[in-house]
Backbone as numpy.savetxt, mean C-alpha at the origin, in Angstrom:
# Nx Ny Nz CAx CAy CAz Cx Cy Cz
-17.01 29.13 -1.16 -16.68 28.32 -2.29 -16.10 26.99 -1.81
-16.67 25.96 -2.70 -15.48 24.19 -2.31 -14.68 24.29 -2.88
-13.65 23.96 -2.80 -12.82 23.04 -3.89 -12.26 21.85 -2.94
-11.91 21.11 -3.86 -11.63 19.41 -4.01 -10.02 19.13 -3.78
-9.95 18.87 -2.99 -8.27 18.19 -3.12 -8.47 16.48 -2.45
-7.22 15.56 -3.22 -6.65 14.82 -2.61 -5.95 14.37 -1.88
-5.67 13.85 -0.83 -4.80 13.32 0.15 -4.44 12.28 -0.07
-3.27 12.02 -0.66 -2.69 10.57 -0.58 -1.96 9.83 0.85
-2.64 9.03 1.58 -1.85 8.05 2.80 -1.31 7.08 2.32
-0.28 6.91 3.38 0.47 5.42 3.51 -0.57 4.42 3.61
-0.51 3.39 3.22 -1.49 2.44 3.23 -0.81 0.99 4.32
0.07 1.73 4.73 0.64 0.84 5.71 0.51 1.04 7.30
1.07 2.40 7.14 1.25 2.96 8.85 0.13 4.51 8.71
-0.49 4.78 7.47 -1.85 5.82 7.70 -1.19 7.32 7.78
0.04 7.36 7.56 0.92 8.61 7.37 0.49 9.21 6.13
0.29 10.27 6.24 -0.72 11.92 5.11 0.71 11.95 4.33
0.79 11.71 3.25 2.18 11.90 2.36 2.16 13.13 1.90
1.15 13.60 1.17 1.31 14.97 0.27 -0.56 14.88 -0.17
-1.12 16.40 -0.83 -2.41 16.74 -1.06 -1.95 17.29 -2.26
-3.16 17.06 -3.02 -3.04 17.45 -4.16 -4.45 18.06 -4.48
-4.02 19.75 -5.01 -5.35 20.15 -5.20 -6.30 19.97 -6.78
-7.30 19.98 -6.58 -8.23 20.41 -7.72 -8.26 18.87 -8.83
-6.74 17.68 -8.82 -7.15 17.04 -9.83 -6.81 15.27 -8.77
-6.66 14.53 -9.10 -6.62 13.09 -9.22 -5.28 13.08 -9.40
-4.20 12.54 -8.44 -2.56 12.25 -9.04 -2.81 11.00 -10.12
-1.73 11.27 -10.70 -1.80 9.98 -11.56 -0.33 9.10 -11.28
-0.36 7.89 -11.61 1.30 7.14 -11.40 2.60 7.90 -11.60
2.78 8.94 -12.53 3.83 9.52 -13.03 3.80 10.40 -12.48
2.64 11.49 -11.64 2.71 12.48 -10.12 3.53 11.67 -9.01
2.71 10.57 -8.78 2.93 10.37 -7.44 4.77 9.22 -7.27
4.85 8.90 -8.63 6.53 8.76 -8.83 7.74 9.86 -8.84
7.22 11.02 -9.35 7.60 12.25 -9.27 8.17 12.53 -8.07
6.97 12.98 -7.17 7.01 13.19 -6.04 7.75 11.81 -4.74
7.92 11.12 -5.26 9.01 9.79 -4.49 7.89 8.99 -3.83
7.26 8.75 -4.11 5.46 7.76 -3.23 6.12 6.30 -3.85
6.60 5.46 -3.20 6.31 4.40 -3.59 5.04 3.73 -4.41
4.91 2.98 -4.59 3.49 2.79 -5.28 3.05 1.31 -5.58
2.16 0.47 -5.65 2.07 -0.40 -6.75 0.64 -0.27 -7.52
-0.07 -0.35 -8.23 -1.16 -0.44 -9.39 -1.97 0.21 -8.24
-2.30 -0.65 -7.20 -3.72 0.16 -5.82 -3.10 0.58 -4.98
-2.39 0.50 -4.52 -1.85 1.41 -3.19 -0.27 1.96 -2.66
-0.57 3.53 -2.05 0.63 4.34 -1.56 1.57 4.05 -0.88
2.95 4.33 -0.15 3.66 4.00 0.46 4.53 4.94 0.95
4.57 5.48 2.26 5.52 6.54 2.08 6.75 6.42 2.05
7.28 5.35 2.33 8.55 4.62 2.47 8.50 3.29 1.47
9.66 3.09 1.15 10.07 1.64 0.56 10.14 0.71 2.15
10.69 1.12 3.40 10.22 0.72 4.48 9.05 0.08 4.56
7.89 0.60 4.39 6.34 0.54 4.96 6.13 -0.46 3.50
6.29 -0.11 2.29 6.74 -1.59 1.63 6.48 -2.76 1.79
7.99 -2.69 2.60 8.64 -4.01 2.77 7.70 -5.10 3.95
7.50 -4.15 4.51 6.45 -4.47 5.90 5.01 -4.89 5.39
4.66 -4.16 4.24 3.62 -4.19 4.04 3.39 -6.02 3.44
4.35 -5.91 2.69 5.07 -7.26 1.59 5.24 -8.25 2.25
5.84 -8.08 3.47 5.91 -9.13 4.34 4.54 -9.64 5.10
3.75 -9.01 5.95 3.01 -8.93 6.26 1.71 -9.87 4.98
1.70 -9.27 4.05 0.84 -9.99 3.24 1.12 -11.21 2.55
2.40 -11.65 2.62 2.91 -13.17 2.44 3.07 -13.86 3.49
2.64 -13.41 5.04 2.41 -14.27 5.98 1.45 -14.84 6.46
0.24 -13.91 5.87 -1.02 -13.95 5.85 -1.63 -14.92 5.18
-0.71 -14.91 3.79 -1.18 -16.09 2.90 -0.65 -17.18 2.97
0.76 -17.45 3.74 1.20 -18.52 4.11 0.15 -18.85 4.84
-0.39 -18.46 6.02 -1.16 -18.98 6.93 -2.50 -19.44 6.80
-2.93 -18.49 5.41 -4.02 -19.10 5.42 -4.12 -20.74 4.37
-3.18 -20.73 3.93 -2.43 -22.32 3.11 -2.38 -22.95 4.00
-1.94 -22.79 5.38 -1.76 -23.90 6.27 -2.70 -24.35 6.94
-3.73 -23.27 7.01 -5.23 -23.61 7.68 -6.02 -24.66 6.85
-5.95 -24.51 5.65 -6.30 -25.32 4.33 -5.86 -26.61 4.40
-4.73 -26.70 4.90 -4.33 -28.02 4.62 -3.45 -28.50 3.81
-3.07 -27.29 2.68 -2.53 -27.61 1.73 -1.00 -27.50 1.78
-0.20 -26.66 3.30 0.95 -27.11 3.44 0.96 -27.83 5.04
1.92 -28.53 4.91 2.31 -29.20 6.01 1.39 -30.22 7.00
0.61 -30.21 5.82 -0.72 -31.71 6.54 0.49 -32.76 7.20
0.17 -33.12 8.38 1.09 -34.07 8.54 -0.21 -35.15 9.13
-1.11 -35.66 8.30 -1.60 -36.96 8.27 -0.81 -38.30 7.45
């Protein structure tokens, strides 16, 4: 016989948080259970978060500066 479970990962550092069998967690499971969260993706930590948060506002700083659009110094 199959059955179906989910695995929810960190979407930061790839850490297996918790499985869930037979259905789809929904926002109010995976708050339950302490998963950080935002709208698309897991977190097993408010840590991995913060990293994550950071990480993706440096990215976009940088790519503004490649642009031109901060710190042109013509």
């Amino acid at each position: 016989m199959i059955y179906r479970y989910f695995e929810v990962r960190c979407d930061y550092c790839g850490r297996t948080i918790n499985h869930y069998p037979q259905r789809k967690p929904n926002n109010e499971v995976l708050r339950k259970d302490g998963i950080v969260h935002t709208s698309t993706k897991q977190f097993c930590s408010d840590e991995c978060y913060a990293n994550w948060n950071h990480d993706r506002q440096a990215k976009q700083y940088c790519n503004l500066r490649q642009n031109g659009r901060i710190h042109n110094e013509e």
